[in-house]
N, C-alpha and C positions, 0 to 999 in steps of 0.2 A: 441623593446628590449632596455635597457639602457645605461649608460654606465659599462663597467664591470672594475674591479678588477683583480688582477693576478686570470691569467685562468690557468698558469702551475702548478699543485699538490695544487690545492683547496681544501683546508683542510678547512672546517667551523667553527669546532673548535675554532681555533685560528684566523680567520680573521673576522672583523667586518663584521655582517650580511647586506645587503643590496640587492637591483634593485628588480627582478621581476620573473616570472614563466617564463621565457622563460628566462629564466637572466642576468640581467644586473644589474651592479653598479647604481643609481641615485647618478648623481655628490654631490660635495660636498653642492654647492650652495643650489640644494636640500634641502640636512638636513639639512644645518640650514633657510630653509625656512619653514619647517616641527616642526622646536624647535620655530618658531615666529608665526604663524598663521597656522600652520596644513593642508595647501591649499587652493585652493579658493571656495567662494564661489560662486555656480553658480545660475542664472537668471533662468526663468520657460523658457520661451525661449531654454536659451542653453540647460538645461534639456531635453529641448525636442527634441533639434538637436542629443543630447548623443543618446536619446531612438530611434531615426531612423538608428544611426549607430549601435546600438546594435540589433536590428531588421536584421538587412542585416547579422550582425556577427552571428546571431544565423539561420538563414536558409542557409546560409553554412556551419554553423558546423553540424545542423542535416541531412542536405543531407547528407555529411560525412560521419556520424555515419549509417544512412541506408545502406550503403554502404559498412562499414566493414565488412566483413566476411573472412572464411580461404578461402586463395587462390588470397585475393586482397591484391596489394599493397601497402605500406602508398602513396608515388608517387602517384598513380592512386587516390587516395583518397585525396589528396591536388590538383591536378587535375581541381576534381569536385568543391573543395572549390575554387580554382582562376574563374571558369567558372561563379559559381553562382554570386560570388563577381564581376564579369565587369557585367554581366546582368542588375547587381544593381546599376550597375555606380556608384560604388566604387570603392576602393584601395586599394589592402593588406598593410598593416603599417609595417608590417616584409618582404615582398621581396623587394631583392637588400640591405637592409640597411646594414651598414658597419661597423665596427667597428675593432679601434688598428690596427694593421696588416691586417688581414682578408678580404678576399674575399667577394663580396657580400653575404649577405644569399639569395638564389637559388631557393626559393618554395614561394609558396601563405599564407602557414602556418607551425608552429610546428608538427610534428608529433612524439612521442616515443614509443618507443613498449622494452617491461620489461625493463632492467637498463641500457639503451640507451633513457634517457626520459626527461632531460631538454633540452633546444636550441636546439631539433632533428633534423636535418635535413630528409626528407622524402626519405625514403630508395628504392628499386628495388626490397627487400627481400619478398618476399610473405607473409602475415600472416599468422598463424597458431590456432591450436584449444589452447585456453589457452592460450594467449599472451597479454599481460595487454596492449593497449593503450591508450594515452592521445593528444588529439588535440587540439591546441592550435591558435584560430584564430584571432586577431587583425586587423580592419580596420579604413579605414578613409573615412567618406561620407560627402563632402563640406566642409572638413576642422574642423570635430568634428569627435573622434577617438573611441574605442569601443573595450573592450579586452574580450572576452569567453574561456574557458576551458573545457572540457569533457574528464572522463576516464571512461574507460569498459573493461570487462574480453572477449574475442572475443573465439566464443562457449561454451564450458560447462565450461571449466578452474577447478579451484579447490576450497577448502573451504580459505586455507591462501590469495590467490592472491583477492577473493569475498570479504574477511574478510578486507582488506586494503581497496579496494575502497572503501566500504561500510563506513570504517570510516574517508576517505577524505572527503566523502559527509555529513557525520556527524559533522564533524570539519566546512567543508561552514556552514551547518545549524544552528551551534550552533551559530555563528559567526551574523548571520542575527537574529537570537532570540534577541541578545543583541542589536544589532545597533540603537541607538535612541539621539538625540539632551542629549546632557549633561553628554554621556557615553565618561569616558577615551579609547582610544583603548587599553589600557593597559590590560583590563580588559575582553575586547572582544580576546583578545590576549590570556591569562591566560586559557579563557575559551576553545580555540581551542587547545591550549598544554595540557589542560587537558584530552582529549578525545583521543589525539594521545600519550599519555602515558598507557589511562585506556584499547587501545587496542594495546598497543604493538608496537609502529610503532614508525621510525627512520622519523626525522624534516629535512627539508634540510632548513638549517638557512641561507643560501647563499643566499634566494629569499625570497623575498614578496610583498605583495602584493601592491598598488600603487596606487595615486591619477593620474586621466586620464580626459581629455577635449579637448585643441587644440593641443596639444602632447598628444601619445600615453602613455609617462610616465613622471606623475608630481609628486611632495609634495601632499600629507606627504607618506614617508616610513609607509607600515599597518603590517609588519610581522603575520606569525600566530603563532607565540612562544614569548615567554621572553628573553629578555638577557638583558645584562648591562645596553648598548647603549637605550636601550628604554625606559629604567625604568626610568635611570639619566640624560638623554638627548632629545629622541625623541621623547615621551611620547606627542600625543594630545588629543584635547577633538572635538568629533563630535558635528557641528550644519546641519541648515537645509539646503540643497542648496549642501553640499558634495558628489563630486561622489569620488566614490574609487574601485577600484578592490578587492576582498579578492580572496585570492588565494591561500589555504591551500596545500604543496606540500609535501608527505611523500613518505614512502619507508619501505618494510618488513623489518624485524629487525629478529635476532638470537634471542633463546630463552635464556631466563637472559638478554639482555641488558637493559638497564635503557634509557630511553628517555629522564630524566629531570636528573640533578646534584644535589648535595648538598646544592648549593643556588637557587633553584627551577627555574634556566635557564636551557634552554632546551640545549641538545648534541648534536653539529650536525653531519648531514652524510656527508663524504667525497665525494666528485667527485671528475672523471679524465677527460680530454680529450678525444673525439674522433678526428680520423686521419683529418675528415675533416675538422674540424677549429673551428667546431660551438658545436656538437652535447658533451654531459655532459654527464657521465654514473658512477653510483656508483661503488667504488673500491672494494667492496664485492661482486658484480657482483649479489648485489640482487636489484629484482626490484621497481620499483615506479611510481606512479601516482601524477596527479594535477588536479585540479578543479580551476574554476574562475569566478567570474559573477561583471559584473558592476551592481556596487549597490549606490543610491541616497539617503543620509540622508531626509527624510521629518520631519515634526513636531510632526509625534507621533508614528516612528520607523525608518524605513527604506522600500524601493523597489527594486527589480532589473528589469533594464531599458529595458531586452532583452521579459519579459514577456507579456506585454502589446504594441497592435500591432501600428503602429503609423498611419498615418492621410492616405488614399489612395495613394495621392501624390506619395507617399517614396518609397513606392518599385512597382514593378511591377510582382512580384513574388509571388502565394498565396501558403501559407505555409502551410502543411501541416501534 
C-alpha cells in the first residue's frame, strides 16, 4: 500500500490524485522521480523475478475467486489467499504494513464487497447473491513484489452492478491495447477515462495505478484518468523494460452525472472512512470495483507478467 494522504473526508475532487488500488499516497520523492525518468527500467532477469511473483499472486487470487460464493466470507477467502501465498514461500506485501497512526493491516489481502471497496479490510459478513467484490492481492517472492486485482458480481446480481465491472475490465483492456515503447501514459490515461465516461461510471481519482519491482509501490504514478497534475507535471513516456500496475478503479454513478468536467479531467468519487482504520467506502453508499495486472513494456506493446507460467523452479503449486 503507499503512502497515504489525509484519509479524514477524502474528497478527490479537490485533493491531488495519487498512490494506488488499495491506496496509498506515493511520497513526494516519487513524483518527481516520475516527472525525471518515469521509473526504472528493468533487466530480463528482474522481469522474470517480477513474473514468478505475479505467478504466485495470481493462483491466489484464483483460488480466491473459486471460492467466492454466497454464504462465504471475505475473511475465509483471504484465508485461502495467505494459505496459498506460504505454500509458495512467499509474503503478502499488505499484512502487517502500517501506516500514519494505524494499526497494522490484519489480512493476507484486500477484500471489498459493494461501497466498502478500497483498503478493505476482510470482513466476517457472509456474502451474498449480488454483491460486487474486489480482491486485491500483492506479494513479495525473494524480494521482487507483484500486485493483482479481480472484481466479480457473486451470483446472478444485476444488469447495473455486471454493467460496471464489465467496464473496469474494459477500462484494463483498453489500457493494454495502448501500452507500447514511445506511448505517453497520458494517452493510455485518456483512453481509460474514456470508456468510464461512455458507460457511466464514477473514477476514484485518489488511486492509481503504479510502478512496482523491489517495492510493492514505485515511480511513476499510471492514474487511469486525466487531471492537472498529469498533464503539466507527471506525464511519462513508456520504454521497454517498464513494469507498472494499471489499475483502473470506478464506482456506479447516478443517472446524469458526468464523469469528465469541462476541462476534460475526470470528477472524482468521494470516500469516507471505515471504523477500522483501513477500509474506504464511497459517501453515496454506491458501489465499486478495481482491477489490476502487472504489466511489462516490451519492444512491440506490452505483457502481463501473471499470464505466462514461470520456470518449474518457482512454484510448487499447478495451477489450475
Amino acid at each position: 500500500m503507499v503512502t497515504e494522504h489525509s484519509i479524514q473526508g477524502l474528497d478527490t475532487q479537490a485533493q491531488p490524485r495519487s498512490g494506488v488500488v488499495t491506496s496509498v499516497r506515493l511520497a513526494e520523492s516519487l513524483r518527481t522521480a516520475s516527472r525525471t525518468r518515469g521509473g526504472e527500467i528493468h533487466t530480463d532477469s528482474e522481469i522474470g523475478a517480477i513474473r514468478e511473483a505475479a505467478y504466485v499472486a495470481r493462483l491466489a487470487l484464483d483460488a480466491a475467486l473459486r471460492a467466492a460464493k454466497p454464504g462465504v466470507t471475505p475473511a475465509s477467502l483471504a484465508a485461502i489467499v495467505g494459505g496459498v501465498v506460504a505454500a509458495e514461500r512467499a509474503e503478502s506485501a499488505l499484512n502487517g504494513v502500517t501506516l500514519a497512526r494505524r494499526a497494522a493491516f490484519p489480512a493476507a489481502c484486500c477484500i471489498g464487497v459493494n461501497d466498502r471497496f478500497v483498503h478493505a479490510v476482510p470482513s466476517d459478513e457472509p456474502l451474498a447473491d449480488g454483491d460486487v467484490v474486489t480482491i486485491d492481492v500483492a506479494i513479495s517472492l525473494r524480494g521482487w513484489c507483484a500486485d493483482l486485482a479481480e472484481c466479480t458480481v457473486i451470483g446472478r446480481g444485476n444488469a447495473r452492478t455486471h454493467a460496471m465491472v464489465e467496464g473496469c475490465y474494459e477500462m484494463l483492456n483498453a489500457a493494454m491495447t495502448l501500452m507500447a515503447p514511445g506511448v505517453r501514459w497520458s494517452v493510455v490515461a485518456a483512453a481509460m477515462q474514456q470508456v468510464a465516461s461512455d458507460r457511466s461510471l464514477g473514477i476514484v481519482t485518489s488511486l492509481s495505478g503504479h510502478g512496482i519491482g523491489r517495492r510493492l509501490h514505485e515511480a511513476p504514478i499510471a492514474p487511469c484518468s486525466l487531471d492537472r497534475a498529469l498533464v503539466e507535471l507527471d506525464d511519462f513516456t513508456l520504454l521497454p523494460g517498464m513494469v507498472i500496475c494499471v489499475e483502473p478503479v470506478v464506482t456506479e454513478h447516478a443517472d446524469g452525472v458526468r464523469s469528465v468536467d469541462s476541462d476534460g479531467f475526470a470528477v472524482g468519487v468521494e470516500l469516507v472512512p471505515c471504523e477500522d482504520g483501513w477500509s474506504m467506502r464511497t459517501s453515496s453508499g454506491r458501489s465499486g470495483c478495481a482491477v489490476e495486472r502487472t504489466v511489462v513494456v516490451t519492444r512491440s506493446g506490452c505483457e502481463r507478467l501473471d499470464e505466462v507460467p514461470p520456470s518449474p523452479r518457482a512454484t510448487t503449486t499447478r495451477r489450475v
